[in-house]
C-alpha positions as CSV (number, residue, x, y, z in Angstrom):
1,X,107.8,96.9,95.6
2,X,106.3,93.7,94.4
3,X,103.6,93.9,91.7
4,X,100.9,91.3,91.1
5,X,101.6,88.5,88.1
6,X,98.6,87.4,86.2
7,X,98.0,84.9,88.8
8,X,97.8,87.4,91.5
9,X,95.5,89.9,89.4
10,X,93.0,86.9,88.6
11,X,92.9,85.9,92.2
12,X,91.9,89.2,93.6
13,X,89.3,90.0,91.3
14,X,87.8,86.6,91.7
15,X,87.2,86.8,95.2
16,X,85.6,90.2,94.4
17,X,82.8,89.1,92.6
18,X,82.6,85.5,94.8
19,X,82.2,88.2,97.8
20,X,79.8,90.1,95.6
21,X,77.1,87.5,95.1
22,X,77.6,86.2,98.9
23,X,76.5,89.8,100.2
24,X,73.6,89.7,97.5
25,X,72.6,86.3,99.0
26,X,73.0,88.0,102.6
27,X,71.2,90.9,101.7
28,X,68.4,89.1,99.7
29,X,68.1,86.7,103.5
30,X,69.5,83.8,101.4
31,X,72.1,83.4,103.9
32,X,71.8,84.2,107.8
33,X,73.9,86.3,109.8
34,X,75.6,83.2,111.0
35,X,75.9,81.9,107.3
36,X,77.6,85.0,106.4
37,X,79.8,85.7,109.4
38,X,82.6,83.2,108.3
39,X,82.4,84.6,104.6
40,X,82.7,88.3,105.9
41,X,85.8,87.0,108.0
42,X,87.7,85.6,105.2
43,X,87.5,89.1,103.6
44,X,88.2,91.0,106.5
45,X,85.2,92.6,107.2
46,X,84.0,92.8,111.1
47,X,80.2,93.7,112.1
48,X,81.5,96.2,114.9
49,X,79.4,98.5,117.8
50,X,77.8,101.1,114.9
51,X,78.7,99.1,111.5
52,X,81.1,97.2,109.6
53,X,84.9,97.5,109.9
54,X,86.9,96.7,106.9
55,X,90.7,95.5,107.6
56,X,92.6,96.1,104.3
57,X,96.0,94.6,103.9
58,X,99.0,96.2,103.7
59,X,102.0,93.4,103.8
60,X,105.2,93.6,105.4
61,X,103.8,97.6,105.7
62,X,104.4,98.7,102.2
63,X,102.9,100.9,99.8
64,X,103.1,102.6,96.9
65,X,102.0,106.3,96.3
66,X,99.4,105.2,94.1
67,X,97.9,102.5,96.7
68,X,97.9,105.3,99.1
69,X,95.6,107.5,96.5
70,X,93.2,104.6,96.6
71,X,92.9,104.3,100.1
72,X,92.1,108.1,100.3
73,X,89.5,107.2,98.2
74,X,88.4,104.8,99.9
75,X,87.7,107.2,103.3
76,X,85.8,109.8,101.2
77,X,83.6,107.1,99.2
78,X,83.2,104.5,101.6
79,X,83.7,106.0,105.0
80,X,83.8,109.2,107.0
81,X,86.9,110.9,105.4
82,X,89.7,109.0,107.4
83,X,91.6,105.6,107.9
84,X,93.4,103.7,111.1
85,X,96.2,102.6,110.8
86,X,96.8,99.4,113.3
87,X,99.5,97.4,114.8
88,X,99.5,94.9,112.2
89,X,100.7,97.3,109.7
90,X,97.1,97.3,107.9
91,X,94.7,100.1,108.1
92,X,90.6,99.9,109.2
93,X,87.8,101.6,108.0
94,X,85.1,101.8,110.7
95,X,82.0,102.8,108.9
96,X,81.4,100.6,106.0
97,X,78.3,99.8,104.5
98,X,77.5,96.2,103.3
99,X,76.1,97.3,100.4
100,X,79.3,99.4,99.3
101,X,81.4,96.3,100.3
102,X,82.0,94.8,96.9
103,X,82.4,97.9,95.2
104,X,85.4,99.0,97.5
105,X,87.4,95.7,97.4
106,X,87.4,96.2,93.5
107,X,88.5,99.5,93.9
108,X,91.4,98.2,96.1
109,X,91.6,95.1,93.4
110,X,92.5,97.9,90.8
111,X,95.8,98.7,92.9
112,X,96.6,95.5,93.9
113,X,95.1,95.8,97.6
114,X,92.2,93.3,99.3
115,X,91.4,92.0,102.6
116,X,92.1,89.1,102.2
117,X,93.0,87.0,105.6
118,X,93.2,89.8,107.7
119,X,90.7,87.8,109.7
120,X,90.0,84.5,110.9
121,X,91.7,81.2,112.0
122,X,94.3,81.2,108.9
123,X,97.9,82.9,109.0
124,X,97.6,86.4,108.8
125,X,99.3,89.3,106.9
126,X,102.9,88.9,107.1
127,X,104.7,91.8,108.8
128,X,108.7,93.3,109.0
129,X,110.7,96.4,110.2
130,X,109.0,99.1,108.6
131,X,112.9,100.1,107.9
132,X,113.4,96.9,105.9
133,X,116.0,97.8,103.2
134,X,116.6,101.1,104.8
135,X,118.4,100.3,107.5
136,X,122.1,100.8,108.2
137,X,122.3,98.0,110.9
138,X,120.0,95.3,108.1
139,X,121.1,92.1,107.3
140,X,119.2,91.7,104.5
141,X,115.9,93.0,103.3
142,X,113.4,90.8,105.0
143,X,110.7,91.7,102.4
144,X,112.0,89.3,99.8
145,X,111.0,86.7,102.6
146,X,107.7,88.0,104.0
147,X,106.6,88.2,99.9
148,X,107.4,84.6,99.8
149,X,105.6,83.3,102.8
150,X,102.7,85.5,102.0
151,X,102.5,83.9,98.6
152,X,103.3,80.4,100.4
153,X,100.7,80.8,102.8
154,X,97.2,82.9,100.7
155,X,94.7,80.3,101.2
156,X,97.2,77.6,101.8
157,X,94.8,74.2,101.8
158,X,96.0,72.8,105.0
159,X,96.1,76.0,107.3
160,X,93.0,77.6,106.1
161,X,91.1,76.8,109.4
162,X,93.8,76.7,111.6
163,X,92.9,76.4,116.0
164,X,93.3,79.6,115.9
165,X,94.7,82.9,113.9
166,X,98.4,82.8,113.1
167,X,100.8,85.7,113.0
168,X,104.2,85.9,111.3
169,X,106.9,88.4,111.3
170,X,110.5,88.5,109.7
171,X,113.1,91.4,110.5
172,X,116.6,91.7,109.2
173,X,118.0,94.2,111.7
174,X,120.0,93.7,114.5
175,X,117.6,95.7,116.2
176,X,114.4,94.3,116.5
177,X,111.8,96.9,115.2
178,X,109.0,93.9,114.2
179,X,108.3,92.5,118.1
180,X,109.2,88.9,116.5
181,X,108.8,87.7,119.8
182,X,105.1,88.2,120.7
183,X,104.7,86.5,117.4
184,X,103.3,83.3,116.9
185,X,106.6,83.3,114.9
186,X,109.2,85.2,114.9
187,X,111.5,84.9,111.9
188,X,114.9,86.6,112.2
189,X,117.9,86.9,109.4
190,X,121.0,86.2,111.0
191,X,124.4,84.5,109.9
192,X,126.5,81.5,111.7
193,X,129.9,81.2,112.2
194,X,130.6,80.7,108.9
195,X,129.0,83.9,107.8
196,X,126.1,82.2,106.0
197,X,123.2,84.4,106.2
198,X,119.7,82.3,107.2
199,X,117.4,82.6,109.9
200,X,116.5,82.1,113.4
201,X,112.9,81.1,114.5
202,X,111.2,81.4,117.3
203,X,107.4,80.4,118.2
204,X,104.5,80.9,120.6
205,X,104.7,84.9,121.4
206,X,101.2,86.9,121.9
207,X,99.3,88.7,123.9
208,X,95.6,88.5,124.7
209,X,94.3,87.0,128.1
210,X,97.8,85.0,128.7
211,X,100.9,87.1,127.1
212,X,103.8,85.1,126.5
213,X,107.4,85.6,124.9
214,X,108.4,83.2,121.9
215,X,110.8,80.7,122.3
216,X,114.0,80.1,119.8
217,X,113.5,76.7,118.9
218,X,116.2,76.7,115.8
219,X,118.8,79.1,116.1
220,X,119.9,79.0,112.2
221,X,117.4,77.6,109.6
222,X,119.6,77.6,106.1
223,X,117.4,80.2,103.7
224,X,116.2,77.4,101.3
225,X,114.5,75.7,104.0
226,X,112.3,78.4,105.4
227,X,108.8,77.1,103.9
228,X,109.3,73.6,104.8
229,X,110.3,74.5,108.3
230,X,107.3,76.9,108.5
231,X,104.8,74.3,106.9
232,X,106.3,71.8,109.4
233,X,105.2,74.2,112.2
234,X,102.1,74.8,111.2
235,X,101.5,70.7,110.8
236,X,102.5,70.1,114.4
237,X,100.4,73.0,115.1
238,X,96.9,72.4,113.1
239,X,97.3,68.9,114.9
240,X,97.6,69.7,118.5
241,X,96.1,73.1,118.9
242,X,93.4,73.0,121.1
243,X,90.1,73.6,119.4
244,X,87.7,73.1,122.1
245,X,88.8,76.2,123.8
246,X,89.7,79.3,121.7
247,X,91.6,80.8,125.0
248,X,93.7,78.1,124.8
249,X,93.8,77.6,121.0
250,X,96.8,79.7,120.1
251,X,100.0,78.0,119.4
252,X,101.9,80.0,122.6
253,X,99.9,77.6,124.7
254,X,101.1,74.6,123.0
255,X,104.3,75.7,123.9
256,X,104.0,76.8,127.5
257,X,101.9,73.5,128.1
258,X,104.9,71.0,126.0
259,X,108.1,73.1,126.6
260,X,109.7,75.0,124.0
261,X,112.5,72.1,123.4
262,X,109.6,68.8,122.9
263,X,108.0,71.4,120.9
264,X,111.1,71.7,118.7
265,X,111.6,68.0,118.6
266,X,108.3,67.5,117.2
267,X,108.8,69.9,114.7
268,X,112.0,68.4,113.9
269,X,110.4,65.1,113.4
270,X,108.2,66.3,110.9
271,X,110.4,68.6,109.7
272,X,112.2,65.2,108.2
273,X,109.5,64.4,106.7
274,X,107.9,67.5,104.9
275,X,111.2,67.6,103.5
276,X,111.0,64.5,101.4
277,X,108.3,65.4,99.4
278,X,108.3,69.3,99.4
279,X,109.1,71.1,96.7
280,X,111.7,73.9,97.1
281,X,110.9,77.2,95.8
282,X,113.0,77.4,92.7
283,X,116.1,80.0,92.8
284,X,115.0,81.6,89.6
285,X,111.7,82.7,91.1
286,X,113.4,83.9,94.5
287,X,115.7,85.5,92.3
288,X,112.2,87.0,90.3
289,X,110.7,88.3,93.5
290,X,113.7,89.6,95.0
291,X,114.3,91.8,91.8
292,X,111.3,93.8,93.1
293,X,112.9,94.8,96.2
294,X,116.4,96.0,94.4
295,X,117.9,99.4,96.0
296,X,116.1,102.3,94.4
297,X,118.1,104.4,92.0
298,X,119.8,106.3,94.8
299,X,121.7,109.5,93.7
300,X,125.4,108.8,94.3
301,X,126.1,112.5,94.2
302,X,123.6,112.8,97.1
303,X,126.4,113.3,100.4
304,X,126.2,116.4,100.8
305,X,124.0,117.8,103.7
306,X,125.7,121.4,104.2
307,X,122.1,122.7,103.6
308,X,120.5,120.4,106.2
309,X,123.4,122.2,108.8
310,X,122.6,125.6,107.6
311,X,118.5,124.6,108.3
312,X,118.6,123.4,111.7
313,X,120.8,125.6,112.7
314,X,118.0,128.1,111.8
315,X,115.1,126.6,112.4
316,X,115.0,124.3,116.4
317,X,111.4,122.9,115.3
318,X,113.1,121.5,112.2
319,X,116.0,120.0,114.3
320,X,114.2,119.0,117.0
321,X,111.8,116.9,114.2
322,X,115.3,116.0,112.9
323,X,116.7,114.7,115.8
324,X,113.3,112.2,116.7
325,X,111.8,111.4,113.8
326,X,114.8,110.9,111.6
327,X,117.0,107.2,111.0
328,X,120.6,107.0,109.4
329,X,119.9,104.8,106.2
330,X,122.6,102.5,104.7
331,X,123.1,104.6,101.7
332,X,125.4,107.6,102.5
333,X,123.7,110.6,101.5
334,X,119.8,109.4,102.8
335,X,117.9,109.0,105.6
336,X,114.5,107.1,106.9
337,X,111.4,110.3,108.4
338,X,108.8,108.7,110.1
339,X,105.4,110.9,110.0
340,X,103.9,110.5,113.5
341,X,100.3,110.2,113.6
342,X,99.8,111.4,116.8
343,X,98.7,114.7,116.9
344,X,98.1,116.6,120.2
345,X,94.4,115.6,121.1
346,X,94.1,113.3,117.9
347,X,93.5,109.4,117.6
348,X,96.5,107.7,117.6
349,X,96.7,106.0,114.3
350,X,94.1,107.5,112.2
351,X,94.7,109.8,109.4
352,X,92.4,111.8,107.2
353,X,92.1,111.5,102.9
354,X,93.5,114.8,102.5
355,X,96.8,113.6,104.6
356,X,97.1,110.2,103.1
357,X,96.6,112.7,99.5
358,X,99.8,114.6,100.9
359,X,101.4,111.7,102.0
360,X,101.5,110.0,98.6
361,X,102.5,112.8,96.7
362,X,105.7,113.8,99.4
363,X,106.6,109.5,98.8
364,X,106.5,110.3,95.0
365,X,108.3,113.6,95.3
366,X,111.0,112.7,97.9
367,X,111.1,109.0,98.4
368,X,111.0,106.8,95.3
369,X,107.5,106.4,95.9
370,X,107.3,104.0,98.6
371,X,106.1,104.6,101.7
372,X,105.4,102.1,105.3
373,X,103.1,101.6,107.7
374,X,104.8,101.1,111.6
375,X,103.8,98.8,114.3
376,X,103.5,102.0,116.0
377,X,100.3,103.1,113.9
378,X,102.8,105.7,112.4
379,X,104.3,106.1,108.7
380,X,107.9,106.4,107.2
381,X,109.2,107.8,104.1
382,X,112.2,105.3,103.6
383,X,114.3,106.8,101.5
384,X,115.1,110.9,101.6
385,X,117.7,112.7,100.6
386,X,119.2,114.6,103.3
387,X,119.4,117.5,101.7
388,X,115.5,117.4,100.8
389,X,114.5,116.8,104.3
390,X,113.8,120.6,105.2
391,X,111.4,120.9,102.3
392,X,109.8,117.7,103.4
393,X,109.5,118.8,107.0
394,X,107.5,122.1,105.6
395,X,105.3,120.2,103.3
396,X,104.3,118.2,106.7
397,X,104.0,120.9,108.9
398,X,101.5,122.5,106.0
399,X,99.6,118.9,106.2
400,X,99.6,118.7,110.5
401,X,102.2,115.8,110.1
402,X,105.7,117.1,111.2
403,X,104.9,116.2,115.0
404,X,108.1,115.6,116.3
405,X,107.7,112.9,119.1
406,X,108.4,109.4,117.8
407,X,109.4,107.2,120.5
408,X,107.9,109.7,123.1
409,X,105.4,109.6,125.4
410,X,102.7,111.2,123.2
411,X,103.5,108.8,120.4
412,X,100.9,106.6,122.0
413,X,99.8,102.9,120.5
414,X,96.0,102.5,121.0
415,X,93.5,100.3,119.6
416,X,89.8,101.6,119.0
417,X,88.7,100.5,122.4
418,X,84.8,100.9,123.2
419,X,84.3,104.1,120.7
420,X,83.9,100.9,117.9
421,X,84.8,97.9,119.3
422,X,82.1,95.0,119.9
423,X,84.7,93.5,122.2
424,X,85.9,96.3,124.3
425,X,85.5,97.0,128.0
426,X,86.4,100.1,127.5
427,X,87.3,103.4,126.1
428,X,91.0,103.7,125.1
429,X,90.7,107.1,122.7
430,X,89.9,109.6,125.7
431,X,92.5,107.8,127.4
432,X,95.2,108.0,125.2
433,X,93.5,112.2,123.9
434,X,94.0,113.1,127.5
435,X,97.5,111.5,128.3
436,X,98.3,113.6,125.0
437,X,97.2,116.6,125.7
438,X,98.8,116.4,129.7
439,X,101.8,115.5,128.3
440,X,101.8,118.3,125.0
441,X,104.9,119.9,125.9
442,X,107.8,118.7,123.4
443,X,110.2,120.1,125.5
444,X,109.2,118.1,128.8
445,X,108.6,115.2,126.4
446,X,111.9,115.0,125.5
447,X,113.1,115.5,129.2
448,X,111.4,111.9,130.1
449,X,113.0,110.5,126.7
450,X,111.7,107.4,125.0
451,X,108.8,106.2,126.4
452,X,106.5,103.7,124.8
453,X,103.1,104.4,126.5
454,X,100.1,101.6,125.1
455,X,96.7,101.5,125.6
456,X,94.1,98.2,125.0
457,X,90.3,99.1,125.7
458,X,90.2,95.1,126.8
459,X,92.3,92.1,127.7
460,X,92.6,90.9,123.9
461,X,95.1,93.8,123.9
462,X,95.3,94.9,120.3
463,X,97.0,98.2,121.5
464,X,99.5,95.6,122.9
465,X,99.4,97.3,126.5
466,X,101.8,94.1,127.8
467,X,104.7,95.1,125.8
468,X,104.6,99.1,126.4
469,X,106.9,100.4,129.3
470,X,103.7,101.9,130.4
471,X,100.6,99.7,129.5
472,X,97.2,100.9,130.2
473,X,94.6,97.9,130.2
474,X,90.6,99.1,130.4
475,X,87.8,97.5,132.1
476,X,84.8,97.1,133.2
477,X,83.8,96.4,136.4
478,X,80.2,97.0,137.9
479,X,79.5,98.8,134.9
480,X,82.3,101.3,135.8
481,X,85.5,101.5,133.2
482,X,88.7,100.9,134.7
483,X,92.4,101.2,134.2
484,X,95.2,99.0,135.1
485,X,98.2,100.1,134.7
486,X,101.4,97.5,133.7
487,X,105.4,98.6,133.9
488,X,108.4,97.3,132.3
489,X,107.2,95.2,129.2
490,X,109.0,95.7,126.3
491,X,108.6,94.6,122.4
492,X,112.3,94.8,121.4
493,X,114.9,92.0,121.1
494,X,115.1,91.9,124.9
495,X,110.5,91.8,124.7
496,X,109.2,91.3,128.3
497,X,105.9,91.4,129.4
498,X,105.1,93.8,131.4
499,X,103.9,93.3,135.4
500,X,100.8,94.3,137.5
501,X,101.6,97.8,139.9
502,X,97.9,97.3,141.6
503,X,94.5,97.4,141.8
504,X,93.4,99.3,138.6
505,X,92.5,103.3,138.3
506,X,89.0,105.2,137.2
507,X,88.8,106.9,133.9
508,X,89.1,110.2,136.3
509,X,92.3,109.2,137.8
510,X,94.3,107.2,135.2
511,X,96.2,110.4,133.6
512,X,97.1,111.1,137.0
513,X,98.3,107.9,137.8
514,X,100.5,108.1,134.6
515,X,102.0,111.5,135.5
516,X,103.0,109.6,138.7
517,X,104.6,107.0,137.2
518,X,106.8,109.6,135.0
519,X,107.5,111.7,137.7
520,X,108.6,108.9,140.2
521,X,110.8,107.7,136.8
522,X,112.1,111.2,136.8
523,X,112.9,111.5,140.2
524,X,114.9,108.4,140.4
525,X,116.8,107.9,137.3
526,X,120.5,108.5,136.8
527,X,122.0,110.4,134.9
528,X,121.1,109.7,131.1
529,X,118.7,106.7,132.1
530,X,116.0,105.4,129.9
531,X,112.6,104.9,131.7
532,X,112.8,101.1,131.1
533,X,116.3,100.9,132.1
534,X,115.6,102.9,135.3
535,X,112.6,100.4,135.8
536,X,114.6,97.6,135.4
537,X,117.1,98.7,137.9
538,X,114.5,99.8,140.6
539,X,111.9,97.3,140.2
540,X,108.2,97.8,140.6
541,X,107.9,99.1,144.5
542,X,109.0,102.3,144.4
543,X,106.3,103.4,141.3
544,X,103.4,101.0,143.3
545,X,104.3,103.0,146.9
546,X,103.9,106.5,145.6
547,X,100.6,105.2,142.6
548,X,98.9,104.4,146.0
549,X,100.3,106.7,148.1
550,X,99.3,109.4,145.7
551,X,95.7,108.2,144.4
């Protein structure tokens, strides 16, 4: 993992006390509400439906055992005894006090943690594959990268106050586990046909009120040109991004409205002439950061998993937890466990003090102590022996974590919705509590297969409804919350947004409505079909005639 220099340390505990006097001045009414609001935003703290939300960064998804301690901590001191972990790979704390503000971001300062830009118009924390060095089908570690650009970007001068916020993400998988492509950029590590490794780039995904898929506007960037390319994209950006309309501010409009290629020829152009005067990132300090992300000490004696085969031979809960929530790693002998965090009846994503307590100390016992936060609001030990996974299994099943049903239906994405949200239309928890509990049946769970069911409690779509094979979008109408349900979006490396079946569904019918869906799925598909492979092949009609036929 990377650790803070001097320079970082100094930073963090500056803006601490800067952000200490500013809430004084708020508190004292020095500064009004509308004063404050852009301060607040700078360090991640939202005024929400009931009180303050605090987003705390976790980049590229990684932390350490001890960072974990902290943000148990945090729940019990600061909030009500639990965390949330999001899409973006940070977690949210939903009942914060003003007055306790300062003191918890010098907690967090203490193991090199803040909120630092995980709000406003400015580029945002950099995410990757929460596999990212694991992998067996990786490139190259993308973390070495995203580290850089966070570094690059902190309170970068020129894109502090951008048209709108900014999103990065870098993968180095030949699978796409990062959605690069409803990114604002999508930065994937790739080689040409000479076998030099550097990186694709695409621009202008999102979602929100107009979802859009990014475009590939360089399809290999050499890897000592990545910041001047990305500054050069942010220029053209901060210059033509609408700022008299934040609906059409974000940089996926620029593109729809120029077209991907003039886009690319304007970046190009000033591409040519960031390069003049920029001044490459010296190979010595790559060379320092990416010393951070060497292989752990893996045990070379570690092959042999004739114990694993005697367990799950033993035990079907074990290999059924085995079979879903476990990843081949590149290092013979290992293997990558995500913890789901989607309990039957539980909020996707959150996760009490006394779990993230259990979690740090199974990522200091069993995985070099490191652990990840998902895009899925889930978490993954990256690096277990094989033959320790059965005790780890038990030590999660003690905790309420061994949920075997990543990549199932129950492993539901869902932002906060109304419960907390200022901006919601409507409730997405009970949705997503009831689909959960409908659908608790591992065994029939595993029948349907994978299954990426998200929920967004309004059209700025935080639980990214447009790119689940089932999305579930909430609103209001006459006062009444509704449900519209989308099909066939996808966030993969084939990402597709997904379409409209019909007129949307009440809260009393929706889980219905879903159960329709999977049941038409399952009484179409061939043989071995994925839902969104089935959907692809039948198209939307025959789910819209029996939805409507049905409710």
């Amino acid at each position: 993992m990377y650790r803070y220099d001097e320079f970082d340390h100094a930073f963090v505990h500056q803006r601490v006390a800067q952000f200490r006097d500013q809430v004084a001045r708020r508190l004292s009414g020095e500064l009004s509400e509308d004063e404050f609001k852009p301060l607040r935003l700078m360090n991640g703290l939202y005024l929400q439906l009931h009180a303050y939300m605090l987003r705390v960064a976790i980049p590229y998804g990684t932390l350490s055992s001890r960072q974990m301690r902290c943000l148990a901590h945090i729940a019990r001191r600061y909030d009500k005894g639990y965390g949330h972990i999001t899409t973006r790979q940070n977690i949210q704390y939903n009942w914060i006090k003003l007055t306790e503000v300062p003191d918890l971001l010098a907690d967090l300062a203490e193991v090199e943690m803040h909120a630092i830009q995980t709000s406003g118009n400015c580029i945002r924390n950099v995410t990757a594959d929460h596999f990212a060095g694991a992998a067996a089908d990786e490139i190259e570690d993308p973390r070495l990268w995203c580290e850089i650009i966070r570094q690059w970007s902190t309170l970068h001068p020129e894109f502090s106050f951008l048209p709108r916020k900014f999103k990065i993400a870098v993968s180095g998988a030949a699978k796409d586990r990062a959605a690069l492509r409803v990114h604002d950029i999508g930065v994937q590590i790739c080689r040409n046909d000479a076998g030099e490794i550097g990186f694709e780039v695409m621009v202008g995904g999102g979602q929100g009120r107009t979802p859009m898929i990014a475009k590939t506007i360089r399809k290999f960037l050499p890897k000592a040109e990545l910041l001047s390319y990305l500054e050069s994209i942010l220029r053209v950006y901060n210059q033509l991004g609408r700022r008299d309309n934040m609906y059409k501010a974000r940089i996926k409009i620029l593109v729809h409205e120029m077209g991907a290629d003039a886009l690319a020829e304007m970046v190009e152009a000033e591409w040519r002439q960031v390069r003049e005067g920029f001044v490459d990132l010296p190979e010595a300090e790559v060379a320092r950061i990416e010393r951070y992300f060497a292989p752990p000490p893996f045990d070379p004696a570690a092959g042999s998993d004739s114990g694993l085969d005697t367990a799950r031979r033993a035990d079907s809960e074990f290999d059924r937890w085995l079979e879903q929530n476990v990843d081949a790693h590149r290092q013979p002998g290992y293997a990558i466990a995500t913890i789901s965090l989607k309990s039957d009846g539980g909020v996707p994503g959150d996760i009490d003090a006394a779990q993230m307590e259990a979690v740090a100390d199974l990522a200091e016992r069993f995985s070099f102590d490191e652990l990840r936060a998902t895009h899925q609001q889930n978490l993954v030990l990256p690096h277990v022996r094989k033959g320790d996974l059965y005790e780890l299994w038990q030590s999660l099943k003690a905790h309420g974590l061994a949920i075997a049903n990543r990549g199932l239906i129950s492993d539901i994405i869902a932002c906060p919705g109304m419960d907390y949200c200022s901006l919601a239309t409507a409730r997405s928890i009970p949705v997503a509590q009831a689909i959960s509990a409908r659908f608790q049946d591992l065994a029939r769970q595993k029948d349907i297969g994978d299954l990426r069911l998200n929920i967004s409690g309004c059209i700025n779509a935080c639980g990214h409804h447009h790119v689940g094979h089932i999305g579930i979008l909430g609103l209001e109408k006459k006062g009444v919350e509704n449900y519209q349900i989308t099909l066939g979006g996808r966030a993969d490396g084939e990402a597709a947004i997904g379409a409209i079946v019909g007129p949307a569904f009440s809260a009393e019918d929706i889980v219905g409505a879903v159960e329709t869906v999977v049941d038409t799925y399952l009484d179409l598909r061939e043989t071995g079909e994925p839902f969104i492979d089935a959907y692809a092949r039948l198209g939307r009609e025959p789910f819209k005639e029996r939805l409507y036929a049905a409710h």
